[in-house]
Phi, psi and omega in degrees: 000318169331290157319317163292316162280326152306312157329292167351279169322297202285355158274332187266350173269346161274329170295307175292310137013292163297320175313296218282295195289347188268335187291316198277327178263010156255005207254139134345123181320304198261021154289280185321012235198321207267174161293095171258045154087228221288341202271325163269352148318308187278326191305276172336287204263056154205004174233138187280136208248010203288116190264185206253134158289139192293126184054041165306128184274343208244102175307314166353301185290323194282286183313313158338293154322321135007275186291314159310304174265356159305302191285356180266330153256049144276310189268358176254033167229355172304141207019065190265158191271231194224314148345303218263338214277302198291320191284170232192117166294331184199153195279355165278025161210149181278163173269185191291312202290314174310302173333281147350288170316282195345299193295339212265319194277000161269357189279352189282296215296309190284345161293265222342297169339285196293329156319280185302308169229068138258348162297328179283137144341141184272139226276345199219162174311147169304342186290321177320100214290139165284156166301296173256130191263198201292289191323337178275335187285299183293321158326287201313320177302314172282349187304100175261036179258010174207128184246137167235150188255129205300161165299145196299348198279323175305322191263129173298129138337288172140046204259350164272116176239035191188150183272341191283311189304335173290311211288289185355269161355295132337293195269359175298292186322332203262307175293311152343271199303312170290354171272323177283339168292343182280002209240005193243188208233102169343294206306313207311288155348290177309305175322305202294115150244162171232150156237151194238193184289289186289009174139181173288150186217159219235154187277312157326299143347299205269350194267317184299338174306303199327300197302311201278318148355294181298318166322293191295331180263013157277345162318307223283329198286314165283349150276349154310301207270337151315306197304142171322299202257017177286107190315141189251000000 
């Protein structure tokens, strides 16, 4: 059963993934380039856009970034009621408590992933070109101009019924993932490469999705707050 469930995980961490890198070599230059109005206004101004330079030596910057999308969905569930927590544009789209779960369970399940192999032998050589550098990984991530649908181990239940009980959550996971970065080895990190379906990736790279994951579905959470019927 042990075994099954680690399979599990590691198919959901090449898929999501893959999702993110499939988004970018599909999207048209100038589409990806262009301005789309209002969905990429909330994109800018509510999810923090500051990328990592590609082969950054300074963990610093990877914790910043953290840090950045943490308060950024801090601040787009602050004094939200249980209504609004709860509302739905449709029954095909989820609400902010959805959302939430979403962020909270992949950010639980997928560090664990990335821990563990990141404890392995790196999968290729240090010579081995990455697919994407960090700035291409977070744009793919945050892009919300192309929707995937999360794998079932992913889609929220419906386990919030309060932003204090999400946030709770939110910040074990969270304190977790910034404590082992302040604690792990740049060199190491950059070294550690995986390939994954869609190309390679640096042990820096996998942490770094992580922060940005959460980025694109506080996006997903100010378009919800966007909508005409959303209770005031």
């Amino acid at each position: 059963m042990k075994k099954l469930f680690k399979e599990q995980c590691r198919n959901c961490l090449k898929l999501v993934i893959a999702v993110s890198c499939l988004a970018t070599m599909s999207l048209p230059k100038s589409f990806a380039s262009s301005n789309r109005g209002d969905l990429n206004r909330i994109i800018q101004n509510q999810t923090t856009q500051k990328l990592v330079t590609q082969d950054s030596s300074d963990l610093s910057k990877l914790i910043q970034y953290y840090q950045e999308t943490s308060i950024a969905l801090q601040n787009s569930i602050s004094g939200l009621s249980n209504e609004q927590l709860r509302f739905k544009t449709d029954e095909n789209h989820w609400s902010v408590s959805q959302c939430l779960e979403h962020i909270i369970l992949t950010e639980r399940m997928l560090f664990g992933m990335i821990q563990q192999q990141l404890e392995k032998d790196s999968q290729l050589d240090s010579k081995s070109q990455r697919s994407q550098t960090d700035e291409e990984i977070v744009k793919t991530i945050t892009n919300r101009s192309q929707k995937f649908q999360a794998p079932e181990t992913l889609q929220p239940k419906g386990q919030y019924e309060t932003t204090n009980a999400a946030w709770e959550d939110f910040s074990k996971e969270r304190n977790l993932i910034t404590d082992y970065i302040k604690k792990a080895d740049i060199v190491k990190l950059r070294s550690h490469l995986s390939k994954y379906p869609t190309g390679v990736a640096d042990g820096y790279q996998s942490l770094l999705f992580l922060a940005a994951h959460t980025a694109r579905h506080t996006a997903q959470i100010q378009e919800i707050k966007s909508n005409a019927n959303f209770p005031k």
